[in-house]
C-alpha positions as CSV (number, residue, x, y, z in Angstrom):
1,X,8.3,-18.9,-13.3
2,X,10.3,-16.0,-12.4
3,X,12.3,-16.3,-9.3
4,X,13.0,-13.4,-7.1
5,X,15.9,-13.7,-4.0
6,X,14.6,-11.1,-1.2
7,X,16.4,-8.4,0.4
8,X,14.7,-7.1,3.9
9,X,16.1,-3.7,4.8
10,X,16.1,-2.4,8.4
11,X,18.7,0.4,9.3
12,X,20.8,-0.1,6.0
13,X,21.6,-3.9,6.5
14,X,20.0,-7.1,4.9
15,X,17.8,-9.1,7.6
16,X,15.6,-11.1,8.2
17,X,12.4,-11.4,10.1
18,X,11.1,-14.6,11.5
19,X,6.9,-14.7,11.3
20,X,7.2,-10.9,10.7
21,X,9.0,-10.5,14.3
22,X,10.8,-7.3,14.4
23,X,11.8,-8.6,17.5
24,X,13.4,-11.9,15.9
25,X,15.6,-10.2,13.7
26,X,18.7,-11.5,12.0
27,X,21.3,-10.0,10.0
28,X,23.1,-11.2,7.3
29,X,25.1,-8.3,5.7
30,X,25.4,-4.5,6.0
31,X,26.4,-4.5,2.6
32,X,23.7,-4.8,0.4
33,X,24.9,-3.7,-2.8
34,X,26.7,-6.5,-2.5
35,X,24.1,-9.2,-1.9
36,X,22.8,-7.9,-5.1
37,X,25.3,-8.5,-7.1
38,X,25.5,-12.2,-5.6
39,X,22.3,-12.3,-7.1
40,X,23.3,-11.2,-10.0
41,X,26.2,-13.5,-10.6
42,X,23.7,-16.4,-9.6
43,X,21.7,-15.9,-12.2
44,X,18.7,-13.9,-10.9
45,X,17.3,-11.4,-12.7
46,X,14.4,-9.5,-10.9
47,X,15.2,-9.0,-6.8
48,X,12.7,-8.6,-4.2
49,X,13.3,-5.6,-2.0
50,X,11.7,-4.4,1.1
51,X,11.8,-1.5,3.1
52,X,11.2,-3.1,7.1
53,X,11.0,0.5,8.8
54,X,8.4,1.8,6.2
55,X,6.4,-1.5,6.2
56,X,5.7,-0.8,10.2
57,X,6.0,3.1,10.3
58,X,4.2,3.9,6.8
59,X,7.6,6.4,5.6
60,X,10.3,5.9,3.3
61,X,13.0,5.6,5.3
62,X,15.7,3.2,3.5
63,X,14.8,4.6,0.1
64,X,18.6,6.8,-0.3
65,X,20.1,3.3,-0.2
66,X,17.1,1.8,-2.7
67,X,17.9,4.4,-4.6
68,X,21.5,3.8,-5.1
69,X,21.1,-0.1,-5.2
70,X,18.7,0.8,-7.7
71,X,20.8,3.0,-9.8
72,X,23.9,-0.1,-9.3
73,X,22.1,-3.0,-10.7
74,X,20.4,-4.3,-14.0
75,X,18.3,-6.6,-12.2
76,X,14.4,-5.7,-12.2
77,X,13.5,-3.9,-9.0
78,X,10.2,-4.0,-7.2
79,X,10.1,-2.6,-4.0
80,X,7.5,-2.5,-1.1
81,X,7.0,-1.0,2.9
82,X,5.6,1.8,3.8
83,X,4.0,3.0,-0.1
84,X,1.0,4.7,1.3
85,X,0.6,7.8,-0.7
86,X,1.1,8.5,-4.8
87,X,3.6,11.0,-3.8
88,X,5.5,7.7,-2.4
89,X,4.7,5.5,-5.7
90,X,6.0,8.3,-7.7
91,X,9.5,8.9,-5.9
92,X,10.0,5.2,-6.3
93,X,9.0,4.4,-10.0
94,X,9.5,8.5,-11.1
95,X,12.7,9.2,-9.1
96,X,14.2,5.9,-7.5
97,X,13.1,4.8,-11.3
98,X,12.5,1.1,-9.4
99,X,10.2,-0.8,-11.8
100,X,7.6,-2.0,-10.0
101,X,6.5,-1.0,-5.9
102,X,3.7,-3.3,-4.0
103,X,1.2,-1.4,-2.5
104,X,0.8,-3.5,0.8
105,X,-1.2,-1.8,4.1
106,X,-2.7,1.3,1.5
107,X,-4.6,-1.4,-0.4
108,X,-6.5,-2.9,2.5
109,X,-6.9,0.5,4.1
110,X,-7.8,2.3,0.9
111,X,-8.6,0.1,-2.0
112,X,-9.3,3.5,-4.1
113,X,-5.9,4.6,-3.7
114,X,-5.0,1.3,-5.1
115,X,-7.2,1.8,-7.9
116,X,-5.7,5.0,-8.9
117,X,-1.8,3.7,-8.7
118,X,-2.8,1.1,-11.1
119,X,-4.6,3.8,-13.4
120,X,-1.4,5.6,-13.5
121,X,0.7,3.3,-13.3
122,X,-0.8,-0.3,-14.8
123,X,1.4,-3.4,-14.3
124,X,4.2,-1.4,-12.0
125,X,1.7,-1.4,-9.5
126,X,1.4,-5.0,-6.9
127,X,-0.1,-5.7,-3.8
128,X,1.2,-7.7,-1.3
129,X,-1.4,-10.0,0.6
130,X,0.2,-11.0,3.7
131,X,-1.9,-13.7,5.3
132,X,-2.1,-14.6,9.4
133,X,-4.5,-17.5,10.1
134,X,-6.6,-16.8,6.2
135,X,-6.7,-13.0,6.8
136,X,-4.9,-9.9,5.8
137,X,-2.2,-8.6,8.0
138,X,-0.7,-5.0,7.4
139,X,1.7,-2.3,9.3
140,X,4.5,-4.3,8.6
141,X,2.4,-7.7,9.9
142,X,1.9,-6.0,13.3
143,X,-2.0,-5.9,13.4
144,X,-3.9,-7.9,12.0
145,X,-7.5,-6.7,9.6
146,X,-10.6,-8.9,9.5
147,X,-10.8,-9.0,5.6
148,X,-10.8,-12.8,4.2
149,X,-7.6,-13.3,1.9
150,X,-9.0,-14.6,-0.9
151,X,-11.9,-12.0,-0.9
152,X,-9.7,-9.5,-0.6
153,X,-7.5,-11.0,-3.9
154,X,-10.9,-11.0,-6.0
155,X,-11.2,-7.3,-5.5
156,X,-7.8,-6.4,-6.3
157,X,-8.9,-8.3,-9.4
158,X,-11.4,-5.9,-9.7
159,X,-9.2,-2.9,-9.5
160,X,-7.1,-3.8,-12.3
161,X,-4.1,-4.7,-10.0
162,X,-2.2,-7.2,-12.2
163,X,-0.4,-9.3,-9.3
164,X,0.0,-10.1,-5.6
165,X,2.7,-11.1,-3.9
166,X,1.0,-13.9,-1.1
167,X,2.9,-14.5,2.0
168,X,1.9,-17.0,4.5
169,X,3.5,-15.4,7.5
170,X,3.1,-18.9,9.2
171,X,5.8,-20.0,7.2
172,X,7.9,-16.8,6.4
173,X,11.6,-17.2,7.7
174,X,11.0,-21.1,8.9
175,X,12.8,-22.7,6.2
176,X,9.9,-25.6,6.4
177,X,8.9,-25.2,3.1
178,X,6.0,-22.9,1.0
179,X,2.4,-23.9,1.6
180,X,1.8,-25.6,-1.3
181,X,-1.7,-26.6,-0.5
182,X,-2.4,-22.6,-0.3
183,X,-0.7,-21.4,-3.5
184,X,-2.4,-24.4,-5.8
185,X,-6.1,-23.3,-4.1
186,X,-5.0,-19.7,-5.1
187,X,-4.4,-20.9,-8.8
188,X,-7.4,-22.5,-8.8
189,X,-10.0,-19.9,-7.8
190,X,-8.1,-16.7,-8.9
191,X,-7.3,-15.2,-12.2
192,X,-4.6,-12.5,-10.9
193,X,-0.5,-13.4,-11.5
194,X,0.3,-14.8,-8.1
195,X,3.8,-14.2,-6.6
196,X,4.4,-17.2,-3.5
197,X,6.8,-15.8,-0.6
198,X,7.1,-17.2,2.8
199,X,9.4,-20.4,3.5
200,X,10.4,-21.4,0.1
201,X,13.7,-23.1,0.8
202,X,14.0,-25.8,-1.6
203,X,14.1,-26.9,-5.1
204,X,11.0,-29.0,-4.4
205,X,8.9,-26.1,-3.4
206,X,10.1,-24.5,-6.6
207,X,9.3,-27.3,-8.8
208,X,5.7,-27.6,-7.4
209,X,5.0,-23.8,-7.5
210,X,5.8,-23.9,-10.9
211,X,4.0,-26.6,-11.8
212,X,0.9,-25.4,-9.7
213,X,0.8,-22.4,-12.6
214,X,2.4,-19.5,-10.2
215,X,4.0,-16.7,-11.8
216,X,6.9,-15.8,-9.0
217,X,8.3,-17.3,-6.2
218,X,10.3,-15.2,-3.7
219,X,13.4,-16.8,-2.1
220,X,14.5,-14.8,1.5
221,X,16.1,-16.7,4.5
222,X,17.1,-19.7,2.0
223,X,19.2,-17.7,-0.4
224,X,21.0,-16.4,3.2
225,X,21.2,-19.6,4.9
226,X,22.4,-22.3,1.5
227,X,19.6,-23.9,2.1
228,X,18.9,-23.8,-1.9
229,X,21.4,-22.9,-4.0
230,X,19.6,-19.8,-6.0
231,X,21.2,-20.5,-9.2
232,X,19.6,-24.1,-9.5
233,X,16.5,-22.5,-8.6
234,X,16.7,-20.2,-11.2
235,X,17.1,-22.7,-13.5
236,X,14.5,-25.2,-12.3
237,X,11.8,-21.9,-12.7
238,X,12.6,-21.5,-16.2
């Protein structure tokens, strides 16, 4: 299982959000480039990075500095917030050269655009599923859509989209642990590479994702705090 450490952008700094509150904001370094190469050195090597501005205003607006941390670092890159157009997909995995971008809002919004990323694109296209209460949240987790979670996962499926990243905003920034019960039913009924992010803060929760047959895990506030030390988690994934 691969394991991914997170790195929330907002105004140039690492943060993070607890439940998605851009009002309960924390954060943790204004040196980025230098988080990543923590990571790095810790044995990581894919990162999960996210642009907080273009997740709730739909633009691009931390992607000079995801360009450069791009262009700083061997680890794989997939990046997501505020990917709403192919112009945006292409700057990212064209110009930023980042390898994969997660189509998040877009893909509830306008499941053909999704289909036509992943014709282009294939695998470097994902989807984020952010889930409030079983449903799909989007606009950076500030409104929340009526479509069921797991129907909405089949037709990604459908599309050809390869993976989703799942986050159960419930438990996103917490530190109380991943919802295990979710991710195993997920395995279970879905055929798509599932990605778990949202409170996985110890080597337990790693152990049981990858036994439950998931293909990433995501590590945010955890990595920040030392509540898991990400290069035993590395190692417990592989």
């Amino acid at each position: 299982m691969l394991i991914l450490p997170a790195i929330d952008l907002y105004e140039g700094k690492a943060v993070r959000l607890k439940q998605g509150d851009y009002r309960e904001m924390t954060v943790y370094s204004d040196r980025p480039k230098e988080l990543l190469d923590r990571f790095a050195r810790e044995g990581a090597k894919a990162v999960h990075v996210v642009d907080l501005e273009g997740a709730r205003d739909g633009n691009t607006a931390n992607l000079s500095l995801i360009r450069k941390l791009k262009e700083g670092t061997a680890l794989t890159m997939e990046v997501g917030g505020g990917i709403r157009t192919m112009e945006t997909v292409s700057t990212y995995l064209e110009d930023a050269r980042v390898d994969r971008v997660i189509l998040g809002t877009a893909a509830v919004t306008d499941p053909d655009f999704a289909a036509r990323a992943v014709r282009r694109y294939g695998d470097r296209i994902a989807v984020g599923v952010d889930i409030r209460d079983g449903k799909v949240a989007i606009r950076g987790w500030t409104e929340q859509s009526s479509l069921d979670a797991f129907a909405f996962c089949r037709r990604m499926e459908e599309l050809g989209v390869g993976s989703v990243i799942v986050t159960d905003i419930s438990r996103d920034g917490m530190l109380e642990g991943a919802n295990r019960a979710l991710y195993e039913k997920m395995v279970q009924e879905l055929s798509i590479r599932l990605i778990a992010s949202g409170g996985v803060s110890t080597i337990d929760d790693v152990l049981a994702l990858k036994a439950a047959g998931l293909y990433g895990a995501i590590i945010g506030k955890a990595c920040y705090t030392g509540a898991i030390d990400l290069r035993m988690a590395v190692e417990a994934a592989s």
